[in-house]
N, C-alpha and C positions, 0 to 999 in steps of 0.2 A: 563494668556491667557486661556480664558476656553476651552475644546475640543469640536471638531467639528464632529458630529455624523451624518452621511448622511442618510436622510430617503431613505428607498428602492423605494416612490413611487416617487422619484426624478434620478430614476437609470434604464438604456435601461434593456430590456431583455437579452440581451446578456450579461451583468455585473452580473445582477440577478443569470441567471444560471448559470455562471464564480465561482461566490464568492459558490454557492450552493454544486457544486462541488468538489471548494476547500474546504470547512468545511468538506463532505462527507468522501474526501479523507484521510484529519487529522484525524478525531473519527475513521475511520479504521486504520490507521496508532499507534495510540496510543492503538490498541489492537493487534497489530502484525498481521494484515490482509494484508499483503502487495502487494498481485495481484487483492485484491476489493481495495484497495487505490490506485495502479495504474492504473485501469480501469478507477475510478471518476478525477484522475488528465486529461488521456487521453481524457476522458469528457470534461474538463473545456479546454483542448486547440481548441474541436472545435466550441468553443467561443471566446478565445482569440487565435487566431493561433498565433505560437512561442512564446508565452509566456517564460520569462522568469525563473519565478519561477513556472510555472507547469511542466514545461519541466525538472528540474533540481529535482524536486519532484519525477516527474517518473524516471531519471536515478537512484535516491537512491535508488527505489522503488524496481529497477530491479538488484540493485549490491545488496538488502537484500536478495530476491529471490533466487539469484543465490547463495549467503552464506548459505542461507536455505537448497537449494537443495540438496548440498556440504556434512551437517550436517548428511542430510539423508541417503546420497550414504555412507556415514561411521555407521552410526548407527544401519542399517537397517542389513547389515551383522550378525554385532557383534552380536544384539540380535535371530535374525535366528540360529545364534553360538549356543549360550545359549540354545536355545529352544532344538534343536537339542541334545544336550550332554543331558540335563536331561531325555528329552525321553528315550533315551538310555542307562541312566544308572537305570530306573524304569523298565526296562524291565531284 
């Protein structure tokens, strides 16, 4: 069965900018941009409202975010530490 390849000029605009979106939000996604990935998901649901799979895109989007955030509120100390003591031990 060979595959079946849908031209774009056979597709409403609302699919058009749906599917645009969604690519948008993947190629951010595979560079760990994940609030422009969430943004373009958010895009693409209002073209598809409830969307299934944009809407589940954005929750990942946002439980990475929040692990991110997470990473930072611990990092950010530690190295403020660091910085801190060497100051103070050059002086």
């Amino acid at each position: 069965m060979a595959h079946h390849v849908e031209s774009e000029e056979n597709l409403s605009h609302e699919e058009i900018m749906y599917r645009y979106y969604i690519l948008r939000g993947s190629d951010f996604t595979k560079i760990d941009l994940f609030l422009s990935a969430r943004n373009h998901y958010q895009l693409a649901l209002n073209f598809k409202p409830g969307d299934d799979f944009a809407t589940a895109k954005v929750r990942e989007c946002n439980e990475q975010i929040r692990s991110d955030r997470k990473k930072v509120l611990v990092i950010v100390p530690i190295v403020l530490a660091i910085i801190t003591a060497v100051i103070l031990f050059n002086f």
